[in-house]
C-alpha positions as CSV (number, residue, x, y, z in Angstrom):
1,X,130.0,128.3,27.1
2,X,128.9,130.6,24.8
3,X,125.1,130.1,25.4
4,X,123.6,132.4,27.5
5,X,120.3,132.7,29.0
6,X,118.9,136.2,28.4
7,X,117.1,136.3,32.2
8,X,118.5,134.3,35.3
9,X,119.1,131.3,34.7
10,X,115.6,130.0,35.7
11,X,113.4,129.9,32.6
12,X,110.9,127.1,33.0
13,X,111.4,124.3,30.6
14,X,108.6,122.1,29.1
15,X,106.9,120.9,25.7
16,X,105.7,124.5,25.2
17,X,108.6,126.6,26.1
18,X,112.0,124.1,25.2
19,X,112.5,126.3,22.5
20,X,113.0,129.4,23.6
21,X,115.9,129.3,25.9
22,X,118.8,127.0,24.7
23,X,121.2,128.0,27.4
24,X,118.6,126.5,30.2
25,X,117.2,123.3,28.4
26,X,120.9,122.3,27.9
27,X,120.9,122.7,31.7
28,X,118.1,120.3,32.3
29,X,119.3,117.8,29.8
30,X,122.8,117.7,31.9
31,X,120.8,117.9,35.1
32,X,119.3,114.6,34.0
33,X,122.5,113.0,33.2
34,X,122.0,113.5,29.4
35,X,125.3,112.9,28.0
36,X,127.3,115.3,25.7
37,X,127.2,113.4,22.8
38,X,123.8,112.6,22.6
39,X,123.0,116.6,21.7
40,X,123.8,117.2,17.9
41,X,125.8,119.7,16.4
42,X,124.4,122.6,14.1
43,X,125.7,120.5,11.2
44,X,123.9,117.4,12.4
45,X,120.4,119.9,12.7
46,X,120.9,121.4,9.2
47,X,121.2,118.5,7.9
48,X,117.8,116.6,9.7
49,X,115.9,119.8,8.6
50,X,116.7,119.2,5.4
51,X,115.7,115.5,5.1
52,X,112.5,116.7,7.1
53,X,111.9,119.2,4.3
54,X,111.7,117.0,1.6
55,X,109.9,114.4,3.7
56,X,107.1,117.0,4.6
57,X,106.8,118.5,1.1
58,X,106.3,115.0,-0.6
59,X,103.3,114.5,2.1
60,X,102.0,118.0,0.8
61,X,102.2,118.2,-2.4
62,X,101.9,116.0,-5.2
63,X,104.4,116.2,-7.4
64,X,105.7,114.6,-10.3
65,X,108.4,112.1,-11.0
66,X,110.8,114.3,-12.4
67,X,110.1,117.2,-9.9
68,X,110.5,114.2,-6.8
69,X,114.1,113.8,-8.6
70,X,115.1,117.5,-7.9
71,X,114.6,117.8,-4.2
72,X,117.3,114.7,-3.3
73,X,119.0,116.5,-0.3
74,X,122.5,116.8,-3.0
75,X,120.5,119.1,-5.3
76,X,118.7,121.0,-2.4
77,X,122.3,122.0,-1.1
78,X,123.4,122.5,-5.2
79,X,120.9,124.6,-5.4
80,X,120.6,126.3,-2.2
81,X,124.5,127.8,-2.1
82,X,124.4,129.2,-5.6
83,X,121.3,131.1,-5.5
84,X,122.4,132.0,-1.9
85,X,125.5,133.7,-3.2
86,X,123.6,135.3,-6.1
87,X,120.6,136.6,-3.6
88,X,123.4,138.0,-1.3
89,X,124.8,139.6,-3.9
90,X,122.0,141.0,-5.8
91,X,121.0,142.2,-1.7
92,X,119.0,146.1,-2.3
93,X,120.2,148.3,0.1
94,X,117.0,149.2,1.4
95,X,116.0,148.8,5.0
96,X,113.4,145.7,5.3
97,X,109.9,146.4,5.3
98,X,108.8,143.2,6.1
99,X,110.5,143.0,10.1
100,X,110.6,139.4,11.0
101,X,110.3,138.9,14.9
102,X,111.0,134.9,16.5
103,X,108.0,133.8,17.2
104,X,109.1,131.2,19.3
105,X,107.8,128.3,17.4
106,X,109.8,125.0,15.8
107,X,112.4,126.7,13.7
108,X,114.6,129.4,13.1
109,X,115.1,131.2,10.1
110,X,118.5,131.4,8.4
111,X,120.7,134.6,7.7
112,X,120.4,133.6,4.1
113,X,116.4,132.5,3.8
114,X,115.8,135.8,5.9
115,X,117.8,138.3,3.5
116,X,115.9,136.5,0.4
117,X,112.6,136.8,2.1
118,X,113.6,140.4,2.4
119,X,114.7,141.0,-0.3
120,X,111.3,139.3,-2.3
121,X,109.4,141.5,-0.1
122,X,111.1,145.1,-1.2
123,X,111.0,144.1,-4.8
124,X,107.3,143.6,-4.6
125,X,107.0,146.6,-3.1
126,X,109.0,148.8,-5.5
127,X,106.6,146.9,-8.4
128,X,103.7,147.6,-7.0
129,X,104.1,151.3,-5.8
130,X,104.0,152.4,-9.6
131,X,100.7,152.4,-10.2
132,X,97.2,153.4,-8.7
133,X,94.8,150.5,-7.7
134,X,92.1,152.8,-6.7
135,X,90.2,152.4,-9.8
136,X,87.9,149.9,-8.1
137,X,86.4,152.7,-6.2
138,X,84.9,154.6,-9.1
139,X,82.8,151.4,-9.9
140,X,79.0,151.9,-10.5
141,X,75.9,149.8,-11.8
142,X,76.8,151.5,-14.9
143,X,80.4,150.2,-15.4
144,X,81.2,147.7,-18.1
145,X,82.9,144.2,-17.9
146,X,85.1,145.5,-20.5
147,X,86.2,148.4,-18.2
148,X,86.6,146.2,-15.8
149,X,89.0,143.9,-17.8
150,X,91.1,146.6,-19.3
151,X,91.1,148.3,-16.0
152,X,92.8,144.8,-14.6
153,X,95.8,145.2,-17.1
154,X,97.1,147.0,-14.5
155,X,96.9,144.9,-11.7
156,X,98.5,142.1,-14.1
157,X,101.4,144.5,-15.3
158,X,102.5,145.6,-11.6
159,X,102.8,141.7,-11.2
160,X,104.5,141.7,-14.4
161,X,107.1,143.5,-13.0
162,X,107.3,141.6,-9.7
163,X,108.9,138.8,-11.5
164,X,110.8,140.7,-13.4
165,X,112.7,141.4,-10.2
166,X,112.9,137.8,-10.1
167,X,116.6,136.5,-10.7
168,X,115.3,133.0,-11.4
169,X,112.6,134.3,-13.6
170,X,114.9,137.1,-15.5
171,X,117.3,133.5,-16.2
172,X,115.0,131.6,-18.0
173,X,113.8,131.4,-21.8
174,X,111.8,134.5,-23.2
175,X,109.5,131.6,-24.6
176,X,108.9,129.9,-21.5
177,X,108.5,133.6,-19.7
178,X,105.4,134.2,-21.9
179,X,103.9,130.4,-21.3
180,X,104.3,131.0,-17.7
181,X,102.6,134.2,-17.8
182,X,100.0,133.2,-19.6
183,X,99.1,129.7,-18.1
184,X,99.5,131.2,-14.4
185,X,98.2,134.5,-13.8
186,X,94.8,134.0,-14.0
187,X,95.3,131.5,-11.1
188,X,97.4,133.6,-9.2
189,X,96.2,136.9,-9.7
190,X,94.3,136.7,-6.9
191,X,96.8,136.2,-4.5
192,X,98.2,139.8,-6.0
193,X,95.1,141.2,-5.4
194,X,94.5,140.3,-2.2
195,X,97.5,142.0,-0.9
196,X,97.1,145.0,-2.9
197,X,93.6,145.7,-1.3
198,X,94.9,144.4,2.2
199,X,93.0,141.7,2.4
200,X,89.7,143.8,1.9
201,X,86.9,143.0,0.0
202,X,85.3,146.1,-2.4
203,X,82.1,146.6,-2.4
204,X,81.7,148.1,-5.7
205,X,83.3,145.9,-7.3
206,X,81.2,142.4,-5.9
207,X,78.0,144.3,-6.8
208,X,78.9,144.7,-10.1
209,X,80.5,140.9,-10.5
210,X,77.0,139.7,-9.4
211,X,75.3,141.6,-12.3
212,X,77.7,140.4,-15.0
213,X,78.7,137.1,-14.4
214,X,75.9,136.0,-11.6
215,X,75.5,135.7,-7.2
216,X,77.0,132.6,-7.1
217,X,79.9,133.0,-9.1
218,X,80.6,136.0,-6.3
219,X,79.8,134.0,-3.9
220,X,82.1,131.4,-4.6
221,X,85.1,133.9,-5.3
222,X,84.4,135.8,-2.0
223,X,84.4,132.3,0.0
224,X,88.1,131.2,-2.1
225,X,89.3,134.9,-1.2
226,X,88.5,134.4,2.7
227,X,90.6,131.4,3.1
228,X,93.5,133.7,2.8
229,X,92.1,135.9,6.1
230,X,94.2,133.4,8.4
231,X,97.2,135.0,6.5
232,X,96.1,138.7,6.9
233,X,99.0,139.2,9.3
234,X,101.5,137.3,7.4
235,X,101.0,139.0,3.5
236,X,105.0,137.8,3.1
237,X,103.6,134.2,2.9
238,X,101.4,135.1,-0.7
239,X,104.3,136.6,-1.8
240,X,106.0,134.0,-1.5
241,X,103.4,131.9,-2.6
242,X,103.1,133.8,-6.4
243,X,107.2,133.1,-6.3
244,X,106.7,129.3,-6.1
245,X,103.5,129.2,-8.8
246,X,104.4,131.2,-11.7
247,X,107.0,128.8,-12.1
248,X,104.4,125.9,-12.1
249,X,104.0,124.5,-15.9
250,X,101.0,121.7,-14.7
251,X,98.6,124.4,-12.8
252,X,96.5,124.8,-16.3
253,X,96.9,121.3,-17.8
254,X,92.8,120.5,-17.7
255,X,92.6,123.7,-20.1
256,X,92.7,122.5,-23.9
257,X,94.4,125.8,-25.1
258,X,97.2,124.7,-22.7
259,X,97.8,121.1,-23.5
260,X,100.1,122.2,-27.0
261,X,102.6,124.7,-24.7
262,X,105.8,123.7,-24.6
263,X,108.7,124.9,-22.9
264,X,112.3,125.1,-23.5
265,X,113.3,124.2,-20.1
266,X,111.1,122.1,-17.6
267,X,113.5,120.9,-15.5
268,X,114.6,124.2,-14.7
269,X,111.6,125.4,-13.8
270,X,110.9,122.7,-11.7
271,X,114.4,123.2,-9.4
272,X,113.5,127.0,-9.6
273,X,109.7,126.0,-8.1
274,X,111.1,123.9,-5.7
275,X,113.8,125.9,-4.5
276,X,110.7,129.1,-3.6
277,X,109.1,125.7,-1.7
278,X,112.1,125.5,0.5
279,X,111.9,128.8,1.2
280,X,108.0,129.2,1.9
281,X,108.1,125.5,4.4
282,X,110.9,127.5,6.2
283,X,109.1,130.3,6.1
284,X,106.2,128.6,7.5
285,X,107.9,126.3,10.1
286,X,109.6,130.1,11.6
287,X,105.8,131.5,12.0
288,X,103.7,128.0,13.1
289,X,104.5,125.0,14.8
290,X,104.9,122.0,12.6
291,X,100.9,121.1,12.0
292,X,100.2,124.6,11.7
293,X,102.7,124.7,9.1
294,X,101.5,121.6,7.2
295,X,97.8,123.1,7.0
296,X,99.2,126.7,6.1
297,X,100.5,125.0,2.8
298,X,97.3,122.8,2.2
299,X,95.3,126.0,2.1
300,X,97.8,128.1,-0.4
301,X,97.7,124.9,-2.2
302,X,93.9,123.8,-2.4
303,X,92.8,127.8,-2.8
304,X,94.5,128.0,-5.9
305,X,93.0,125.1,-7.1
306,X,89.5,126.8,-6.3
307,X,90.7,129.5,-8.4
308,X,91.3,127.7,-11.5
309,X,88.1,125.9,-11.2
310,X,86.4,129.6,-11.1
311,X,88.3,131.1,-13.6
312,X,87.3,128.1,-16.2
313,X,83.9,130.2,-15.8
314,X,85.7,133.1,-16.0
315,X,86.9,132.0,-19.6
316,X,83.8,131.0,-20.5
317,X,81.8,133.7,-19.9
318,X,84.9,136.1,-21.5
319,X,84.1,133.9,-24.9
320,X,80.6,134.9,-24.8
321,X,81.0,138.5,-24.1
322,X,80.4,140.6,-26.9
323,X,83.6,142.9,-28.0
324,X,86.2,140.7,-26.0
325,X,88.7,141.9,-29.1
326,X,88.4,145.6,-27.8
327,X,90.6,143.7,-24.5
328,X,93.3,145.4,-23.5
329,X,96.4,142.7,-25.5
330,X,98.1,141.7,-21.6
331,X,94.1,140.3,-20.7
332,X,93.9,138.6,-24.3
333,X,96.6,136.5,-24.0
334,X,95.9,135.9,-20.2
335,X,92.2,135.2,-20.7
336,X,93.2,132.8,-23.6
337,X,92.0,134.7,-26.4
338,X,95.0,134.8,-28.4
């Protein structure tokens, strides 16, 4: 009795359209004789979402043994009601940017997921506004690679302080802060980049990536980068994306430098990883239907992988280039020189 259709009573009801008018597809379900019973309660919903979740993100993504163990649906819920209650009350009282309108797709999204999401957004944005990004601009054929580098400190700082926004991320080890940092970020830096230059690519700076590394290195980073286009409307989603990544500790394992790191905590920062994939598959399932949803993920997934395989070149060449110990310290340690 409390459902109410928001026009006359009369909304067409089919495949397409089912979910966007509860009050009349309940009437056509009892027009047909459907029985009461048969329609589950909110309780019953949560709870098939939930075992839907972890069926779907098993498909997508391989994960270990250990980090299979953490999304049971017990530990989902563990998890999901304390960092709920700490989210809520950590909420900054600043109106959204990020306005989140139904879409009309397979899902809704939760009071909770949509004051995190929120809340993930206005951090970002308060990290970011403190510094000035237009130093691309200035680029000419004369401009060094180590310009260039120490010029990207401050992309990697303002990302920096992203996380440390971060309540998981402000929880965990100072030890396993730095590993994290310095195993992920020149995977995921691009993702940070991308939404900093709104999805725009800078002509300056290709040019001068094709003189000092080669064409088809730029190539190949411009093709990654436009895999992310499909996403142009949605920047939340890469946001969300660097949330779940910096907490992966297996992103860099083919690098040698990385096979001697070892962290305090793992299984933290598994839960913690898997607890920012919740978030993103709702996330995703609120904007796209169900295979929409499913591919969205495969393409964050598979373009950070074409990332890491570029930025193995990337580390190569850095070894190679004369002076690399005039880098600013933050690009050392990222680039693995130290």
């Amino acid at each position: 009795s409390q459902i109410k259709c928001r026009f006359s009573d009369s909304c067409i009801i089919n495949i397409h359209t089912r979910r966007q008018c509860v009050s009349c597809r309940l009437k056509k379900c009892f027009d047909i004789k459907m029985r009461k019973e048969w329609i589950r309660t909110e309780d019953e919903k949560n709870l098939r979402r939930l075992q839907k979740l972890a069926k779907e993100k098993l498909k997508t993504i391989d994960l270990s043994n250990d980090q299979k163990s953490l999304i049971t649906s017990s530990i989902v819920r563990r998890r999901k009601k304390s960092l709920i209650t700490k989210s809520t009350n950590q909420e900054l009282v600043i109106s959204p940017i990020y306005r989140m309108y139904h879409s009309g797709f397979n899902s809704i999204l939760y009071d909770e997921d949509r004051t995190l999401i929120n809340n993930i957004n206005n951090v970002y944005q308060l990290a970011i506004n403190k510094n000035d990004y237009s130093y691309i601009n200035k680029y000419t054929s004369l401009t060094s690679f180590l310009q260039f580098i120490n010029d990207e400190s401050i992309m990697h700082e303002s990302l920096v302080n992203f996380f440390k926004f971060i309540p998981e991320f402000k929880q965990i080890d100072i030890n396993d802060k730095i590993l994290l940092i310095k195993s992920n970020f020149i995977n995921i830096i691009h993702l940070h980049r991308m939404i900093i230059y709104n999805f725009q690519e800078c002509s300056n700076l290709n040019q001068c990536i094709s003189k000092w590394i080669g064409k088809d290195f730029h190539y190949q980073m411009i093709r990654t980068r436009q895999y992310s286009n499909r996403f142009m409307n949605y920047p939340i989603l890469l946001k969300l994306a660097l949330a779940v990544f910096i907490f992966n500790v297996n992103l860099s394992a083919s690098w040698d430098r990385n096979q001697f790191y070892e962290y305090q905590n793992q299984k933290i920062l598994f839960e913690y990883q898997n607890y920012y994939i919740n978030i993103l598959w709702h996330y995703l399932n609120y904007l796209f239907d169900e295979k929409e949803a499913i591919k969205a993920m495969e393409i964050i997934v598979m373009q950070i992988l074409r990332f890491q395989s570029l930025m193995v070149i990337i580390e190569n060449f850095v070894r190679q280039c004369p002076g690399y110990e005039q880098f600013h310290s933050l690009m050392q340690s990222i680039l693995g020189l130290t």
